[in-house]
C-alpha positions in Angstrom: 19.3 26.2 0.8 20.6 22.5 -0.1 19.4 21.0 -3.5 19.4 17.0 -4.2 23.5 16.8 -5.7 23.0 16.2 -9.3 25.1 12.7 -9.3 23.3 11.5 -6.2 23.4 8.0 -6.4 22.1 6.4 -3.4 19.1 7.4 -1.0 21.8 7.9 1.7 23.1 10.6 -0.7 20.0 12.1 -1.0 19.7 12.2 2.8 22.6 13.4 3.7 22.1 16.1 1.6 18.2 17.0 2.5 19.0 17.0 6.4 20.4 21.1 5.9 17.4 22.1 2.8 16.0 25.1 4.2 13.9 25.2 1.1 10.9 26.1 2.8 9.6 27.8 5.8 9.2 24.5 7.4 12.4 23.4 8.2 12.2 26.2 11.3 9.7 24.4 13.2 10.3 20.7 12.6 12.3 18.6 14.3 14.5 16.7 11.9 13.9 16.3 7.8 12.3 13.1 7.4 13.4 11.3 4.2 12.4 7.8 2.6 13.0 4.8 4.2 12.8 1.2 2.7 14.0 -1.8 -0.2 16.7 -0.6 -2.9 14.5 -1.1 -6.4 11.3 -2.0 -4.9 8.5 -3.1 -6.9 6.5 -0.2 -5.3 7.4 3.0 -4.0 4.5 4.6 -2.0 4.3 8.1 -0.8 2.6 10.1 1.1 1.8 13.1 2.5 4.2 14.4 4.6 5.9 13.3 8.1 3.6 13.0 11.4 4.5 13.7 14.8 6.0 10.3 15.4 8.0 10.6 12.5 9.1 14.1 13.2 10.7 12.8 16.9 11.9 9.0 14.7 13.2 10.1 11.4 11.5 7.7 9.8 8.2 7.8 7.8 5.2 6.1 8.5 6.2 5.2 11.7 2.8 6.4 14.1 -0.7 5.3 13.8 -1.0 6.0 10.4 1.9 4.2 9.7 0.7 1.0 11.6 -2.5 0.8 9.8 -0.6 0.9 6.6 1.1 -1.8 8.2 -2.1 -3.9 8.9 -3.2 -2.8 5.0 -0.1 -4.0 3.5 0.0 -7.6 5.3 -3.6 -8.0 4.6 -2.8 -7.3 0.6 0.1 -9.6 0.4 2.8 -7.0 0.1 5.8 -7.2 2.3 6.9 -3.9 4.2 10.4 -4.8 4.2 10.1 -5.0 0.4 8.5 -1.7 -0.6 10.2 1.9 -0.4 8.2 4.7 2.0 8.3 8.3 1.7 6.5 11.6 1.5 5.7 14.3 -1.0 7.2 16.7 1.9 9.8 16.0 4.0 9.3 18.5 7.3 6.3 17.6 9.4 3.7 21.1 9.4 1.7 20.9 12.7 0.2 23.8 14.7 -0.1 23.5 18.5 -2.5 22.4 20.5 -2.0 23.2 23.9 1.1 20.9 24.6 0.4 18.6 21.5 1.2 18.9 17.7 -1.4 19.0 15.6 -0.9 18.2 11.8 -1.5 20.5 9.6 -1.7 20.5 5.5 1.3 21.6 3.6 0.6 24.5 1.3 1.2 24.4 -2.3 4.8 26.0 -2.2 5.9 23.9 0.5 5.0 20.7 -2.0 6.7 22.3 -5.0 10.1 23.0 -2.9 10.4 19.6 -1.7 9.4 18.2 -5.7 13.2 18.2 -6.6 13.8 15.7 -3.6 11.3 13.7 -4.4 12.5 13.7 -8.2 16.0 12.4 -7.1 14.2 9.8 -5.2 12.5 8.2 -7.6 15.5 8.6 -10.1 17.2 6.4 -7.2 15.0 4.3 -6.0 13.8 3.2 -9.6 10.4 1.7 -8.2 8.4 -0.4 -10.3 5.0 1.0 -9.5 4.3 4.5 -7.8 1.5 3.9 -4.8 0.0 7.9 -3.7 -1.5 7.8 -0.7 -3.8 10.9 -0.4 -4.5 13.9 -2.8 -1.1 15.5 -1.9 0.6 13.1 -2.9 -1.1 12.6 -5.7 -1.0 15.9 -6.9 2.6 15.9 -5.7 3.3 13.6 -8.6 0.5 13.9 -11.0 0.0 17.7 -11.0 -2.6 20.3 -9.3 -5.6 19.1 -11.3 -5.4 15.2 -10.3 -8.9 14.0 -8.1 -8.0 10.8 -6.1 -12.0 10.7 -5.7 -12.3 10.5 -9.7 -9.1 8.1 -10.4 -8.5 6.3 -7.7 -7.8 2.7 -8.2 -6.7 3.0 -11.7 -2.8 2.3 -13.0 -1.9 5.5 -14.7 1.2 6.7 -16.2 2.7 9.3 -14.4 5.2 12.0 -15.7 8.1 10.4 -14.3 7.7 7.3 -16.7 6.8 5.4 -14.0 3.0 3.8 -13.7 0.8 5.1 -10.5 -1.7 4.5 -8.6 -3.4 6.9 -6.0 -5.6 5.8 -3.3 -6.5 7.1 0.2 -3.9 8.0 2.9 -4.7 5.7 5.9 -4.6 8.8 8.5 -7.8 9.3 6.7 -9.2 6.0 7.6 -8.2 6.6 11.2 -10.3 10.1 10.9 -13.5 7.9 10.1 -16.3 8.6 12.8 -17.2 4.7 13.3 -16.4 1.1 13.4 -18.2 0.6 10.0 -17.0 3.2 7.5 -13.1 2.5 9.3 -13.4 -1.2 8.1 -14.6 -0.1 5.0 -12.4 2.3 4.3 -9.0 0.1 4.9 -10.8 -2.6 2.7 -10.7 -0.2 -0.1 -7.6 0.8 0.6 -6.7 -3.2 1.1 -8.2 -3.1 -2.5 -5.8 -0.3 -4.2 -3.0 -2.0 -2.3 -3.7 -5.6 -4.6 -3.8 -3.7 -7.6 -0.4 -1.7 -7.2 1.0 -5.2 -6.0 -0.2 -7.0 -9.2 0.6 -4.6 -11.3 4.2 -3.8 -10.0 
């Protein structure tokens, strides 16, 4: 089992050193580990869930159609991709087959809290000005077991690492939305969270 090296001082470091964690059962199934991707001491750091199909085959996060309407969100809210810092809460993707395709599934609660010490180097790396969680995962990830996205969301909070957060929606949730309307609504919102992090980062 491979922990984050204690004088890590890059994200290459960091993953270097996460592509052999066997920390969790996940590592069996999944293709590659998927680490953070994205701008040295970025105003915002944001971090999702875990990695998708897509970025299971890439290596990369938020790479598939979750990552494009992130994309979309960003550019809409004035932030520029190239100058943020993506990643995920955990960094094996967790699917269960459908037939031929791979169908994400949630990570459990020890899954999350053997992938915390990565994500603790990470942040002690990337040094972000503003944390941005997309999804309760994530958000719990960081903030603890107790933290509602539906009751906080939108708000700067400080966050145990020091660091101020924000949690909002993850935008595979937007995709999940059953029509036209609530879809638009739902990445305006998001749009929304997205201006706050930016003006408060």
């Amino acid at each position: 089992m491979a922990e984050p090296p204690p004088d890590a001082r890059s994200v290459q470091q960091l993953r270097d050193a996460a592509a052999a964690c066997q920390g969790c059962d996940l590592y069996r199934e999944a293709t590659q580990t998927v680490f953070g991707d994205g701008a040295e001491h970025p105003r915002l750091m944001l971090i999702g869930e875990q990695p998708g199909d897509q970025e299971d085959l890439q290596g990369k996060p938020f790479v598939g159609p979750a990552g494009r309407l992130l994309d979309k969100a960003l550019e809409e809210a004035g932030i520029d991709r190239r100058g943020v810092y993506l990643t995920n809460a955990v960094k094996h993707f967790r699917f269960t087959m459908r037939g031929k395709r791979r169908l994400h599934e949630k990570p459990n609660a020890g899954q999350v809290r053997a992938c915390r010490p990565w994500l603790e180097a990470e942040i002690a790396v990337v040094r972000p000005g503003t944390l941005v969680l997309l999804g309760a995962t994530a958000a719990q990830a960081v903030m603890g077991p107790d933290f509602r996205v539906s009751k906080q969301r939108g708000e700067v909070l400080e966050s145990p690492f020091g660091i101020p957060a924000l949690a909002t929606v993850h935008p595979s949730s937007i995709l999940r939305a059953t029509d036209a309307e609530s879809r638009e609504a739902a990445l305006q919102s998001l749009i929304d969270d997205l201006r706050v992090a930016r003006q408060h980062a």
